[in-house]
N, C-alpha and C positions, 0 to 999 in steps of 0.2 A: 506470530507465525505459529509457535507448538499451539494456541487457545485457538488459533482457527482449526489446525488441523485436526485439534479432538473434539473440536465441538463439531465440524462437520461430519469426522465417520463416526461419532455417536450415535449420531444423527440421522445419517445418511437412510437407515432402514426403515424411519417412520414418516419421513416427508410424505403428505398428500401428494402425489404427482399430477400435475405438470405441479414443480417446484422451481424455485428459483432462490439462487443466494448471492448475494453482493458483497464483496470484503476490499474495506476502503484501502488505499493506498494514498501513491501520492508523485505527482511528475517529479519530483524531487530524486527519485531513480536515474531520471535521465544522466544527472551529473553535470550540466552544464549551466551558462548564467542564466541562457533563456529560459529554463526550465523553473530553478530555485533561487532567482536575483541574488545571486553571491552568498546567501545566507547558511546553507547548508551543504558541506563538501560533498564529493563525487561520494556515491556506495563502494564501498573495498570489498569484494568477495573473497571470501576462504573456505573450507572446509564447513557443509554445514554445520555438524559440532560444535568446531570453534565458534561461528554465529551465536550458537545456541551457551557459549560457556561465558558468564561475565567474567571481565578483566584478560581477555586477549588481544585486545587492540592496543595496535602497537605504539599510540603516542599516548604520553602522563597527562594532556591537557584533556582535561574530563570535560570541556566543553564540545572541544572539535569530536570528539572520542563518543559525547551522546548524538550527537547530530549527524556524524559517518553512519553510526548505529542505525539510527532512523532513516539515513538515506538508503541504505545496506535491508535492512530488515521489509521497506517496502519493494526495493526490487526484489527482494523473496517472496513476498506477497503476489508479484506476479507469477513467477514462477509455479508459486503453486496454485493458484488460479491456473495455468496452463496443465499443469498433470492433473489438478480431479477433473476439468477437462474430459480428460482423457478416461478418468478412473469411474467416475460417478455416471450413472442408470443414464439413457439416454433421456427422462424424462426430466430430468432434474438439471436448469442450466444455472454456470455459476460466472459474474465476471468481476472484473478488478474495476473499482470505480475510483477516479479520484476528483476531487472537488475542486483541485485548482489551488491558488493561494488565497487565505480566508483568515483575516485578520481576527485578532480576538480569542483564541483558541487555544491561547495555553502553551504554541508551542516554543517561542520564549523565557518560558515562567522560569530557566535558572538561569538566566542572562543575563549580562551586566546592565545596572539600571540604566542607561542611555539608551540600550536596546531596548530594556521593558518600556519606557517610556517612548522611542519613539513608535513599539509595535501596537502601545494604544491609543497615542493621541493623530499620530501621523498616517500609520499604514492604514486605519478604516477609511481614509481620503482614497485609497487607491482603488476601494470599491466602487468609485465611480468612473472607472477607466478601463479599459478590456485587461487588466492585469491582473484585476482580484475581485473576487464575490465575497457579498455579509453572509453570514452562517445561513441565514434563513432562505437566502438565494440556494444555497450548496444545499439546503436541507430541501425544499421544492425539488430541486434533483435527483437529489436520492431520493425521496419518496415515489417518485415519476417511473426513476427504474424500479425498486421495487414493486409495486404497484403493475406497472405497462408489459415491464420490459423490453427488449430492443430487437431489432431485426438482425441485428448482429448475432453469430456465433456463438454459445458458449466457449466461454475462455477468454473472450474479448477484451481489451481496456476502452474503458468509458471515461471519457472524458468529458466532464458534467454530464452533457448530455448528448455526444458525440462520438462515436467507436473509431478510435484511432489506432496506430501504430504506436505501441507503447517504447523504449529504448533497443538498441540492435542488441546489448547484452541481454537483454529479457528472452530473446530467443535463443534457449538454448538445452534442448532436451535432456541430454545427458546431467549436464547442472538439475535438472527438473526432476528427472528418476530418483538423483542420488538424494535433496533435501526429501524426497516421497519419502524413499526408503529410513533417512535415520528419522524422520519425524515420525515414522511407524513406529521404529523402535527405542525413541523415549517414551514414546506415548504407550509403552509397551502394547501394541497392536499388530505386531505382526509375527 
């Protein structure tokens, strides 16, 4: 969340315009089974600070405690997808992409080995079923938006390749100002 936020208004002044910027997420915000098949718990929002300060989360089990993170840290991903939005040149459009579930990717890697093992020999089977794409499928997508981009909005969630309705907590401005604001000033920028 802070490496998009400085890379983009680094940035922001030199884009070629028409520009475009895509920053991955993941439905895993949503919080629910349909979203993350049980795998990863609902996001907990707090104060963005606390987000940004390791060792605030409030359970010892470093597993659930990285995986809250990550579900937490991509609903912020929306979030600020929604305020540069708002912030960034009207020529320069920015949306949240996420790729779905995509086996192979590491995001098991500190998991107990039944999990590593079933996330490599088992879950690539479910790329053959509307429930998950191989990388190279997710990577054809993002390249398409990059590349195309979409008729949708800036600010949009992309969903592979479809502009959906990201989670009802995702919309929520006031939340969107306030992580604007302190990511301004870690990033000492404002």
């Amino acid at each position: 969340m802070l490496a998009n936020h400085l890379f983009v208004r680094l940035l922001t002044d030199h884009f070629a315009k028409p520009a475009r910027i895509v920053i991955t997420t993941s439905d895993t915000h949503f919080g629910d089974l349909r979203h993350n098949m049980g795998m990863v718990p609902a996001p907990q929002w707090t104060s963005p600070r606390a987000l940004m300060t390791p060792g605030t989360t409030k359970t010892t089990d470093t597993l659930t405690a990285g995986r809250t993170a990550y579900s937490t840290s991509k609903l912020a991903v929306i979030h600020q997808v929604h305020e540069f939005a708002r912030q960034l040149p009207a020529e320069v459009e920015i949306y949240s992409w996420n790729p779905g579930f995509v086996p192979g990717t590491g995001l098991v890697r500190d998991a107990s080995a039944v999990q590593r093992f079933a996330m490599k020999w088992v879950m690539p089977l479910m790329t053959l079923t509307p429930l998950s794409v191989s990388a190279k499928t997710a990577g054809t997508y993002l390249a398409r938006l990059m590349v195309r981009g979409h008729s949708a909005d800036s600010g949009a969630y992309i969903s592979l390749g479809t502009a959906e309705r990201s989670s009802q907590e995702s919309y929520n401005p006031d939340r969107e100002r306030e992580l604007w604001r302190e990511c301004e000033k870690v990033c000492d920028l404002s």
